[in-house]
BALOVO-308383 format. One record per residue (C-alpha): x, z, y. Coordinates in steps of 0.001 Angstrom, whole numbers. Each point is the difference from the previous one (the first is absolute). Layout:
N
+---------+---------+---------+
|      c1 |      c3 |      c2 |
+---------+---------+---------+
|       X |       Z |       Y |
...
+---------+---------+---------+
This chain:
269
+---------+---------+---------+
|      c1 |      c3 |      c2 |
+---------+---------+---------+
|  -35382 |  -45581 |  -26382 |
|    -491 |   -1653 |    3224 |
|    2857 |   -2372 |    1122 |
|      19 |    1194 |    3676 |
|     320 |    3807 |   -1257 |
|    3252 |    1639 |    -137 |
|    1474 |    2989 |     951 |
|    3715 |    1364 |      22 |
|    -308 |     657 |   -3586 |
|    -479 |   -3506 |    -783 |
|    2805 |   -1109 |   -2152 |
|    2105 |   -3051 |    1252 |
|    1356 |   -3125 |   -1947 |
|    2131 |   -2035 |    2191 |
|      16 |   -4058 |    -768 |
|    3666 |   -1236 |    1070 |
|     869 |   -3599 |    1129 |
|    1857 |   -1934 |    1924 |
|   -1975 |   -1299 |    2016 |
|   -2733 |    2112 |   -1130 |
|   -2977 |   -1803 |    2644 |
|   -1441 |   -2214 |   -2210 |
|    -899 |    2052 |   -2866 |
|   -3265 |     243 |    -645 |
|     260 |    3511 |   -2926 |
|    -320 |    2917 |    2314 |
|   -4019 |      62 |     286 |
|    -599 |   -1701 |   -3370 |
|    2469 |    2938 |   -1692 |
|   -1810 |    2388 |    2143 |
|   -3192 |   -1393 |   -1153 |
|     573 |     201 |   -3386 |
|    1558 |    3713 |    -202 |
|   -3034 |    1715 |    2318 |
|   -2640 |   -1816 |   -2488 |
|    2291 |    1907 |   -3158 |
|     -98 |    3035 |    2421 |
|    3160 |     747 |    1287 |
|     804 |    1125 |    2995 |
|    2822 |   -2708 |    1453 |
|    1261 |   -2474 |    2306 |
|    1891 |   -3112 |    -194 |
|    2302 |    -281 |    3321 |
|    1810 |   -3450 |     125 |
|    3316 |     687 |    1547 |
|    2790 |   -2683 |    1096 |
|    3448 |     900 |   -1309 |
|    3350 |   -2222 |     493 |
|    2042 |    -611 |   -2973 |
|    2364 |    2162 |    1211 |
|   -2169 |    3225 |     419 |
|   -1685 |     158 |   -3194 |
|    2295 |    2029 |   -1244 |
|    -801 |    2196 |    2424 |
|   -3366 |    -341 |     105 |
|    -403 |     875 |   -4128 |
|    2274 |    3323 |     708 |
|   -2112 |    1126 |    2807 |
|   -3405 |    -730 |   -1379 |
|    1424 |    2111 |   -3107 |
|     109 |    2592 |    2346 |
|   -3455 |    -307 |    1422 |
|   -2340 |    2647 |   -2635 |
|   -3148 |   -2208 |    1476 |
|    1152 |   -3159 |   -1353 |
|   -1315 |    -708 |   -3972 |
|    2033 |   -3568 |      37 |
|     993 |   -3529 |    1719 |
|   -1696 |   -3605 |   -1274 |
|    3267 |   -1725 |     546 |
|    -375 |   -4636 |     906 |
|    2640 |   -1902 |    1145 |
|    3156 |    -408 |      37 |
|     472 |    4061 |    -776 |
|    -657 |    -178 |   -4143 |
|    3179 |    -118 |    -995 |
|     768 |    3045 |    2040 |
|   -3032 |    1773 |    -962 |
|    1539 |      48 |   -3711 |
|    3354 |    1011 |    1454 |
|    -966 |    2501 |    1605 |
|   -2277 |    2171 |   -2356 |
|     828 |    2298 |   -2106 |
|   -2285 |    -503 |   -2860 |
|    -556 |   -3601 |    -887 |
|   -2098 |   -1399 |   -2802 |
|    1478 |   -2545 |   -2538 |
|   -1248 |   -2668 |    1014 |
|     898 |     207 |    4007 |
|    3271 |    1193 |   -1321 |
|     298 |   -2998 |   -1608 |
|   -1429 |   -2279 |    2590 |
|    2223 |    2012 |    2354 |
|   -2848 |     109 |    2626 |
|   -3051 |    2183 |     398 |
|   -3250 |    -354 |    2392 |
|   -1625 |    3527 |    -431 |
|    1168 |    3223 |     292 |
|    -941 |    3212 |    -292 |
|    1288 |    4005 |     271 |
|     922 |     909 |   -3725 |
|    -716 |    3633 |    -841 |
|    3633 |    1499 |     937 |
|    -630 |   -1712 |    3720 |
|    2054 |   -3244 |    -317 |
|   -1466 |   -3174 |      59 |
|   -1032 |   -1893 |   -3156 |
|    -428 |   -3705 |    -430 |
|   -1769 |   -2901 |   -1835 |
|    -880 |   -3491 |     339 |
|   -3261 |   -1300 |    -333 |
|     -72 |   -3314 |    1247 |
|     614 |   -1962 |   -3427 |
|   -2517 |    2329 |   -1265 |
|   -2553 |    -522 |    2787 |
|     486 |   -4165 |    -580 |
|    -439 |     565 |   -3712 |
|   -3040 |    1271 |     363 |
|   -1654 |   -2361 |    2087 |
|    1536 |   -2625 |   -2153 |
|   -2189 |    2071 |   -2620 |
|   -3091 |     237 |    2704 |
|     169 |   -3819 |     794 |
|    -274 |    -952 |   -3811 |
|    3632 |     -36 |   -1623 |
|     954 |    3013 |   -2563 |
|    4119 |    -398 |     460 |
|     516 |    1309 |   -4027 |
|    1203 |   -2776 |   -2436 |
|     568 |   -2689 |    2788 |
|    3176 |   -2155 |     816 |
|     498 |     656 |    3843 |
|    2145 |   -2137 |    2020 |
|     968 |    2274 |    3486 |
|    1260 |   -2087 |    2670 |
|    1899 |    2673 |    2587 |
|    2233 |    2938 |   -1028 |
|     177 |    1713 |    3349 |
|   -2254 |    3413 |     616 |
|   -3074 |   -1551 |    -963 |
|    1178 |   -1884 |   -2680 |
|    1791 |    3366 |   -1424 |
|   -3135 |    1862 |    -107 |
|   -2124 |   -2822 |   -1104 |
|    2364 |    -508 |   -2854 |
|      20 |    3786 |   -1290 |
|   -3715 |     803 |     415 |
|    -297 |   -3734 |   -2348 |
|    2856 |    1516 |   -2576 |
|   -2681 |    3315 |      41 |
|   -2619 |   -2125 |    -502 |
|    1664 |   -1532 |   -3028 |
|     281 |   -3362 |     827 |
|    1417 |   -2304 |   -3366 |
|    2762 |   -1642 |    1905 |
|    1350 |     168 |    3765 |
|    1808 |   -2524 |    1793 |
|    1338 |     233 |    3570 |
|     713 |   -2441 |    2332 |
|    1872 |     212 |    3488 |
|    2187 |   -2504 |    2475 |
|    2200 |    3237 |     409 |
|    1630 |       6 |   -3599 |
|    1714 |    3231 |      62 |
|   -3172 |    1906 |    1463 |
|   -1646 |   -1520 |   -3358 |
|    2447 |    1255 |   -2494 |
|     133 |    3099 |    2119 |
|   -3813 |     654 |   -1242 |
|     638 |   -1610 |   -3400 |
|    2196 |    2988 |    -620 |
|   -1987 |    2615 |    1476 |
|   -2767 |   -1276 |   -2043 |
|    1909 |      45 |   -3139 |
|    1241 |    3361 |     867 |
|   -3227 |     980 |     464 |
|   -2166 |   -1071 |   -3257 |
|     303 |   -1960 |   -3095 |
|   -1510 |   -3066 |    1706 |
|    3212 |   -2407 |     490 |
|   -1088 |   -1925 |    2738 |
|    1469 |   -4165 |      85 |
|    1163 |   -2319 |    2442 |
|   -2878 |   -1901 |    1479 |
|    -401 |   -2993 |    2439 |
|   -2900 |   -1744 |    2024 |
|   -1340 |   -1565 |   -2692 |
|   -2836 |    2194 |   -1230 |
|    -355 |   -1478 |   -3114 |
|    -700 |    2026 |   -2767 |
|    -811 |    3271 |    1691 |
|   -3964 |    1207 |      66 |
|     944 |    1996 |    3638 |
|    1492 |   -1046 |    2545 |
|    1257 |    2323 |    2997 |
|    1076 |    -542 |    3180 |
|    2007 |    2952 |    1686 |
|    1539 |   -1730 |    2429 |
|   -1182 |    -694 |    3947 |
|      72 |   -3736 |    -837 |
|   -3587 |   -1099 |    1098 |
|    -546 |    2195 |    3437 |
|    2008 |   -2875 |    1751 |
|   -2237 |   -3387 |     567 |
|    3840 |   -2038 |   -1171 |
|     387 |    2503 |   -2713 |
|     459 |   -1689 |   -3222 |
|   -1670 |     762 |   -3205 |
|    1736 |    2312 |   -2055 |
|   -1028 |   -1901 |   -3524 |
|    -415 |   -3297 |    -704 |
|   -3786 |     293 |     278 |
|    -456 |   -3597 |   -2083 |
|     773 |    1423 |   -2973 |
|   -2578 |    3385 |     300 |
|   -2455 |    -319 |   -2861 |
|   -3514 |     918 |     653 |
|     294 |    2923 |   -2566 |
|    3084 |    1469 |    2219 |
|    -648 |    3415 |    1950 |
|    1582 |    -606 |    3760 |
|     680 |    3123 |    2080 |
|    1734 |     657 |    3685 |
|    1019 |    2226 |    1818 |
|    -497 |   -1780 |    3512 |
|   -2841 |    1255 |    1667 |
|     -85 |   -1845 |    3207 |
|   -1176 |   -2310 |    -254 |
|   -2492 |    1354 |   -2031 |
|    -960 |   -3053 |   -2223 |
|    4134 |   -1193 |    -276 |
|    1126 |   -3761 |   -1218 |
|    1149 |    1177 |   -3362 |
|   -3436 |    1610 |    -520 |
|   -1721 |   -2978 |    1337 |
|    1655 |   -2524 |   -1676 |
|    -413 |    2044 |   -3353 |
|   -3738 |     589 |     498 |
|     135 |   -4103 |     808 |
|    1386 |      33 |   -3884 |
|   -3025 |    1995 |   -1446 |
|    2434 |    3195 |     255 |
|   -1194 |    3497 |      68 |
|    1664 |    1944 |    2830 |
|     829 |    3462 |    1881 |
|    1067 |    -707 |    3321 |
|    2104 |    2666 |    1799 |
|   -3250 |    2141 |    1219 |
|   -1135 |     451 |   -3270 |
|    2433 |    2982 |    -245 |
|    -429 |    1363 |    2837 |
|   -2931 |    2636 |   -1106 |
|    1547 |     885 |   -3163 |
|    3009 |     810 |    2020 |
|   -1509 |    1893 |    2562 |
|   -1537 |    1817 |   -3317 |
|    3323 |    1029 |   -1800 |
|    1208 |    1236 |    3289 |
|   -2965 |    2561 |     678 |
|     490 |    1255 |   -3549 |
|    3967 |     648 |     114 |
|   -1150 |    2028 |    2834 |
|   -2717 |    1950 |   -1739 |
|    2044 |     706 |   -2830 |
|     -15 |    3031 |   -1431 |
|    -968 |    1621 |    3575 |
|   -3654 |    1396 |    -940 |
|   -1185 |   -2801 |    2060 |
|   -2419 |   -2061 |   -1519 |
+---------+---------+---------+
C-alpha cells in the first residue's frame, strides 16, 4: 500500500508527546504498517501534561482512531488512564502503546523492555542464565528490568543515586516474578551484562555510570542513550574488548512490537 494513499477510511494512531517535534516514528510506523497492509496513519500530536487526560477521553470517542504510541513524559499516565492494562505495565505502572480493546476502551502494554531485549538478542547477547547489573530504575530502567526478569535472567541487581526509586522497582520486581532482584553498585564486577538505563552519557560532563576499569572483556555492555549514537560507556567498553548494544540497537525491534500490538487480533496482517 502506497504511503501517500489514504482516504477517510484510513484508520488513525495518534503518537503523543510533549514536545512531540522531534520524533522521528510517524513515517517509519507508517512505513511499516502499509508494507503489512493496513490501512493507517501515525499523526504526532503535542499534548501538555495537563490535557492528556483529556486528550485519551476524547480520542476514545473518536470510532476512526485504532490507538496512541505514547513517548515522553505521558507513560505513567498512559497506564493510569486505561482500562485494560497488561501485567507487566501494571506493574511498571507505565505503558507506551495503546490500543481500542474489543468493548471500545483503551487497552495497554509496554514494549520497550521487550523491544531492548531483543536487540540485546539481535546484537549477540541471549539475556537467559546471565547475572545483569541495571544501572537506572526510572521508566526505562522499569521496563528494561521486567522484559530481563521475562527473559529469565539468573540474578538481577539494580543500581540508582535515587535510593527509594530503586527499592521502589526492587519491589515491583519481586511482586512481579520469582526473580529477587539485589542491591547493586558501580562496580560491575561479577555480572556478564551490564545495562545502562539512565541518560548519563548524552551530556559531554556526564559521568560514567560504572566503574568502567573493572569491565571484563567477556562482559555484555548495553545503553539506552542514543545520542550520541556511539556513547562514553559504550566506547570505553568496546576500548575493553566489550561487546555492546548502544541505544539504537532497539530502536527497530521497538518500532516492531509496536506495529504488532496494533495488528493484533484485527485481521490485519
Amino acid at each position: 500500500m502506497n504511503l501517500d494513499s489514504y482516504s477517510g477510511a484510513t484508520r488513525v494512531l495518534f503518537i503523543v508527546g510533549d514536545p512531540i517535534a522531534q520524533v522521528k516514528s510517524p513515517h517509519g510506523v507508517t512505513e511499516s504498517l502499509r508494507e503489512r497492509h493496513a490501512d493507517a496513519i501515525v499523526v504526532p500530536a503535542h499534548v501538555k501534561p495537563a490535557d492528556i487526560d483529556a486528550f485519551f477521553a476524547l480520542a476514545e470517542r473518536m470510532p476512526n482512531v485504532d490507538g496512541i504510541i505514547v513517548t515522553v513524559p505521558h507513560k505513567f499516565d498512559a497506564a493510569r488512564l486505561c482500562e485494560h492494562v497488561t501485567p507487566r505495565a501494571r506493574s511498571i505502572g507505565a505503558a507506551n502503546v495503546v490500543r481500542r480493546a474489543a468493548d471500545g476502551r483503551w487497552e495497554a502494554d509496554m514494549c520497550d523492555g521487550e523491544g531492548y531485549v531483543a536487540g540485546l538478542r539481535k546484537a549477540g547477547c541471549e539475556p537467559k542464565g546471565k547475572r545483569a547489573l541495571l544501572v537506572g530504575a526510572g521508566g526505562a530502567g522499569g521496563a528494561v528490568a521486567h522484559a530481563l526478569v521475562d527473559a529469565g535472567v539468573a540474578a538481577l541487581a539494580l543500581h540508582d543515586a535515587d535510593v527509594a526509586r530503586r527499592d521502589a522497582l526492587a519491589a515491583k520486581l519481586r511482586a512481579y516474578g520469582p526473580l529477587y532482584p539485589t542491591i547493586g553498585a558501580t562496580d560491575p564486577s561479577g555480572h556478564d551484562l551490564v545495562i545502562n538505563a539512565t541518560p548519563m552519557g548524552m551530556r559531554p560532563d556526564d559521568p560514567l555510570p560504572v566503574q568502567v576499569d573493572k569491565l571484563v572483556a567477556s562482559t555484555f555492555v548495553g545503553d539506552v542513550v542514543t545520542m550520541p549514537p556511539v556513547p562514553p560507556l559504550i566506547e570505553a567498553a568496546r576500548a575493553r574488548g566489550c561487546r555492546t548494544m548502544a541505544g539504537a540497537g532497539m530502536f527497530e525491534a521497538v518500532r516492531d512490537r509496536i506495529i504488532g500490538f496494533y495488528l493484533d487480533d484485527k485481521g490485519s496482517e
